[in-house]
Structures are given as C-alpha cells and as structure tokens.
N, C-alpha and C positions, 0 to 999 in steps of 0.2 A: 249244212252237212248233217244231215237228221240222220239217225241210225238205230235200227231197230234190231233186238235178239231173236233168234232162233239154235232154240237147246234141245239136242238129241237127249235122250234117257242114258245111255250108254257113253256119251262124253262127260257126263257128269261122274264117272267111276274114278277113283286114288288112282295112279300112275304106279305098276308095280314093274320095279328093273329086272332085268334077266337072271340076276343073282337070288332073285326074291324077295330083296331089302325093297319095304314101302317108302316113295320118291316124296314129299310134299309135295304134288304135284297135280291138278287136276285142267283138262281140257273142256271146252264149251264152244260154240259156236256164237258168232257176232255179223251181220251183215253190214257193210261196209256203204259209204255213202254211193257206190254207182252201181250198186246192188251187188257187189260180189261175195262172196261167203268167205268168211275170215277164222280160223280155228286160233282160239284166243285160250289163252292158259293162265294159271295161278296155282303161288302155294299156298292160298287160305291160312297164313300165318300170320301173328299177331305182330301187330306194331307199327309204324306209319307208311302210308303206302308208296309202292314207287313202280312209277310205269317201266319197264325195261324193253327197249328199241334195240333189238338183239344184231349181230354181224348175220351181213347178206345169208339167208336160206341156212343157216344154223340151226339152232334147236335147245329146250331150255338144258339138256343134260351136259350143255357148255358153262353151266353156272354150279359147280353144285353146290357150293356155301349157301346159295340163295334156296336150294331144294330141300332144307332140315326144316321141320318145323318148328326149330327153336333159334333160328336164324334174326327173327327182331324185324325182320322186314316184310311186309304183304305186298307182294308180286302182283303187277298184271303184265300180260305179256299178249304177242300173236306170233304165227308163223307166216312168213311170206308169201305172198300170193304164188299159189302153186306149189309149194311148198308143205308138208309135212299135216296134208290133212286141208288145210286153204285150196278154194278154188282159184285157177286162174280165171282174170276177168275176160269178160265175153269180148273184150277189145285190147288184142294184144300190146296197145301202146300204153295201156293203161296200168304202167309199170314204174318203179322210179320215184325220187322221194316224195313226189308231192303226191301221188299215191298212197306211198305209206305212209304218209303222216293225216293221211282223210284214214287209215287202220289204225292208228293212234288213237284218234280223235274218239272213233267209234266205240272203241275197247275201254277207253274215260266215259266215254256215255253212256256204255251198257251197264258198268260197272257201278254208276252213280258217282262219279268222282269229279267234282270241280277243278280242282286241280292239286297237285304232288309235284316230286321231286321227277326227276324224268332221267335216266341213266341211256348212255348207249355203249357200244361195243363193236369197232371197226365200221362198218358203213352206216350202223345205228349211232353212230355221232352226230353224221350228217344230219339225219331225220330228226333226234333230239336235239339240236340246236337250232333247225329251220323253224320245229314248231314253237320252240322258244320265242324264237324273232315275229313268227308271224299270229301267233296265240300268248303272249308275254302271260296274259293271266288263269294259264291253265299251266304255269311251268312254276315251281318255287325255287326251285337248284336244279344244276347239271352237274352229272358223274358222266366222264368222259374218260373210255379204257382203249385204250390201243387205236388210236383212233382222229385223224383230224378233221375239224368244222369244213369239209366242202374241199374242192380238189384233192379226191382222195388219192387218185389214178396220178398222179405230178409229187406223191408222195411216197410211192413204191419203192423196194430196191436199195434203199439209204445204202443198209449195211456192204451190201453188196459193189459198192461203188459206182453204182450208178450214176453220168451225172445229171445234176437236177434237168438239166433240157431234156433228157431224154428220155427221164423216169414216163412222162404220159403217154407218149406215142409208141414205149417197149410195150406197156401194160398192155393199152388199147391192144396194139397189135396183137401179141399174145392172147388176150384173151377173144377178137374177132376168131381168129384162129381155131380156138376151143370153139367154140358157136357153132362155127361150122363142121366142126367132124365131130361133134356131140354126139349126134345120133349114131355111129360107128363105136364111141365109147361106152356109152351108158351099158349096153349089155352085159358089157367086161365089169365096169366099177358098182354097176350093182350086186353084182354077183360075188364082188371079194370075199372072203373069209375073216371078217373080223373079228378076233377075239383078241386077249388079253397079250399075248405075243406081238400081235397085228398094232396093238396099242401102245408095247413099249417100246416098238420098235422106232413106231412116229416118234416118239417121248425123246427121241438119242437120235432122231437125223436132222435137225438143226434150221430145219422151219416152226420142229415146234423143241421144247424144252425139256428134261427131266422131271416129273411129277410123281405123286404118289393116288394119284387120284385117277388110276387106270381104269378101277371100272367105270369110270365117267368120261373117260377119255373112249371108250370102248363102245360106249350106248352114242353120245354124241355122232362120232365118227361113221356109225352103223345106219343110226338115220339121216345123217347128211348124203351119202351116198347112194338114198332109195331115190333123190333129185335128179332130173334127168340133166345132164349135162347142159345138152341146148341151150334148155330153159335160164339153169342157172347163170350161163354165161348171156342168155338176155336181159336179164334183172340187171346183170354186173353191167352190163355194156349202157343198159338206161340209169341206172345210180350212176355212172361217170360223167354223165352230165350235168350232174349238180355243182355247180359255182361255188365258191369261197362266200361262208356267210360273212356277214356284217357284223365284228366280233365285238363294235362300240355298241350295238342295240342290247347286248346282253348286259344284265343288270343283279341279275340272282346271284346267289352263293355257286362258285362252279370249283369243280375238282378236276385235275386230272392226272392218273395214272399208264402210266408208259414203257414200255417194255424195250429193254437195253438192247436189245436185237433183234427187234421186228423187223420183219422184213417188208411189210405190208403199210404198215404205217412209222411213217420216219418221227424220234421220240426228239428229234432238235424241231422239227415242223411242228411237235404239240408243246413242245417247253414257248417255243414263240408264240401260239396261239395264248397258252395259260397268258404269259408276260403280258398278253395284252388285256385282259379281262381282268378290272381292278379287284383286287380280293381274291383271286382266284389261287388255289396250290397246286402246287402240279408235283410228282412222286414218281421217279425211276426205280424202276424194280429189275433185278435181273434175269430177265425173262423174255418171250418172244409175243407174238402177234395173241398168243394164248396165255396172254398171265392171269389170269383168271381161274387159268385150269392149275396151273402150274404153283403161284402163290394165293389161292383160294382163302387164307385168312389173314393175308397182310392187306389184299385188295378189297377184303372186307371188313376189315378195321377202317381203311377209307371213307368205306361208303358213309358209314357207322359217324364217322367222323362230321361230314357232310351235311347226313341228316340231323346231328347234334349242332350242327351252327345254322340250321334252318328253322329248327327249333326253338 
C-alpha cells in the first residue's frame, strides 16, 4: 500500500477561523493507495504524535483542545473521501473502513511515521481499531471517544429506548432513506445560516449538549454541512458494514471515553467493549455523541493520560 504526496503551495497556509483567531491547523494533500487524493491535516505541535481517525465526514474544528498549539499533542489527521477538500475515488464502492484505513496508512507514510498512538471518534473507532488488529505494529495505544469497535449501526438509539433488535435496521433504514432524497436536501442544508445562535441552539437540543466552545461548534457545524447529503449517507451506509472487531487481538494500552447520552453510540456497548480489553479504562462523562466539543479538557486529560502510560 505504497503512497506518495502531492502538496499545493496554498494547503500549506495556518488555518485562520472566521473570528480571526489562528487555528493550529494546517492542511496538505496525501494520495491514497488506489490513487485517490486524500486532504490530510495537522497541528504541527509539539509532543508525541497521534493519528486521529475522526467521526464519518466531520472536520478537525470538532477537536478543538487538539487545535492550540500548546496542546502537547502533534496531530495528523484526513478528511473523508469526498469530503472537505478529499476527492471522491474514481470507484464509488471504494468507500468504507477498509478504505479508510489504506487513508490512515497513507497519512503515516507521508508523514514518516512508523507508528503512534491512533485515537478515533464515533465511526473513527471503527477504522482505529481494524487497523490496530490488522497493522498491530503501526498502533501503540487506542483512544476510543464516543464510539464502539465495529457494529456501530446495532448501537444507535440506547437512550432513546430503543431495543437492541432493532437499533440496526431503524438506523440502516433511516439512513437508506437520507441517501435517497439527499439530492432534494443538500440545497436547503447547505445554504443554512450558521452562526453563533445557529450553534447554541444545537448546544440545548439534546443531540448535542451544552458547551462553551461555540465558535467551534459554529466552524465544525459550517463545514460539515458544505457535504452533500447523498454522499454522506453513502460513506455511512458502507461504514455499517463493518463487523465487530476481534477485541482479544488488541493488545496496546487502550482508553475509553463515553458520553452519558449519546445517542449514536450506546456508552453500556463501549463500557463492555473496554471490560473486554485487559488494561483498558474507560470514563463516562456527562455528555452526548460530542463530548469532545462539550468537555474539551476533561477528554483531554484522557488522552494525556493514555499517551503517559504508552510512554
């Protein structure tokens, strides 16, 4: 899975936020092993490195403890095929973990990196623990946020009562559903007016949580929304067919952080997962599918924590 760079002059510029405030933040371009162009990012900050395998067609402005440049952590990162600057591949099946994780691979190669700690967040669990299981010595630790190892789509819904039979096939359906009148939507959801209001509003309806860290809630939000519906709901519909890993193959130092009211990923499905992975902690926060956004330096004390017992 050989992979080779390709850097614009122009993606190498600081990431500056709409407020004006400089992001740690810089994007580059990486070609991916089936040739497709992958827009890969970093905060160029000081301190051990860690891949981050980010939630389906997100964006880094969903991190921002990780975006200071006194943060202790050196980033690499991508956006999703098709996604936020990434080409889609010239073959649409060519979508789905084992895809992203030949973008992983790539983004450690361009970057020189043998291997790190690898973190994910909601569907970037998945990716971060397949490539654990199937690359063991390109992985040192796993940070696992919001998020379970494989059957994600059989995990939806907890709070809501859903019950477990039928957490997969509401998802699935619901989301077949978006897929198809995607193209009807995207006009409307690109065009929202996102601002600060637009942000606190999500902050207090109960998918996502109360935060103070709205102008990141507000950038994130803004470029999640330039994705075309379809699309995204084809990535989601090929990430649901990833299987439950093999949670005896893991071996490394692994964390996990869990959010008391996600609705996306159920924190009793990741409390079992940790139980099963010897040495592993796992940390309820009171938060939703976005504690990240929401407890930005309690989940980053985590990390902190993680990379101090890899160390």
């Amino acid at each position: 899975m050989a992979a080779t760079a390709e850097r614009s002059p122009e993606s190498e510029e600081a990431e500056r936020a709409p407020s004006g405030e400089h992001l740690a933040l810089r994007f580059y371009d990486v070609t991916s092993a089936d040739g497709t162009r992958i827009k890969a990012w970093t905060n160029d900050a000081e301190g051990p490195t860690l891949l981050l395998c980010n939630g389906l067609g997100t964006n880094p402005n969903a991190w921002p403890a990780l975006l200071r440049k006194d943060c202790g952590v050196r980033v690499v990162s991508w956006n999703h095929r098709g996604v936020g600057g990434s080409d889609r591949p010239a073959d649409r099946s060519r979508v789905g973990i084992d895809a992203f994780i030949e973008d992983a691979l790539a983004v450690l190669d361009d970057a020189g990196i043998e291997s790190c700690a690898v973190a994910g967040w909601s569907i970037g669990v998945n990716t971060a623990f397949e490539l654990a299981v199937l690359y063991p010595h390109r992985v040192t630790g796993l940070f696992a946020v919001a998020g379970v190892p494989g059957g994600t789509f059989a995990s939806m819904g907890a709070p809501l009562m859903i019950p477990r039979i039928a957490r997969r096939p509401v998802s699935v359906g619901v989301t077949r559903l978006m897929r198809r009148v995607g193209c009807a939507l995207t006009p409307f959801t690109s065009r929202l007016p996102v601002g600060d209001a637009f942000a606190r509003l999500l902050s207090h309806s109960g998918f996502m949580l109360p935060t103070d860290e709205i102008p990141a809630v507000r950038r994130a939000v803004k470029e999640f929304l330039t994705t075309p519906v379809d699309w995204y709901m084809h990535l989601a519909l090929a990430a649901a067919e990833h299987p439950r890993v093999s949670l005896r193959r893991i071996t490394v130092p692994t964390a996990f952080v869990a959010g008391r009211w996600d609705l996306l990923a159920s924190s009793e499905d990741m409390l079992t997962a940790s139980a099963r992975i010897t040495g592993s902690t796992y940390v309820e926060l009171n938060g939703s599918h976005f504690v990240q956004l929401e407890h930005p330096e309690a989940v980053h004390a985590e990390l902190q924590g993680l990379l101090a017992r890899i160390a």
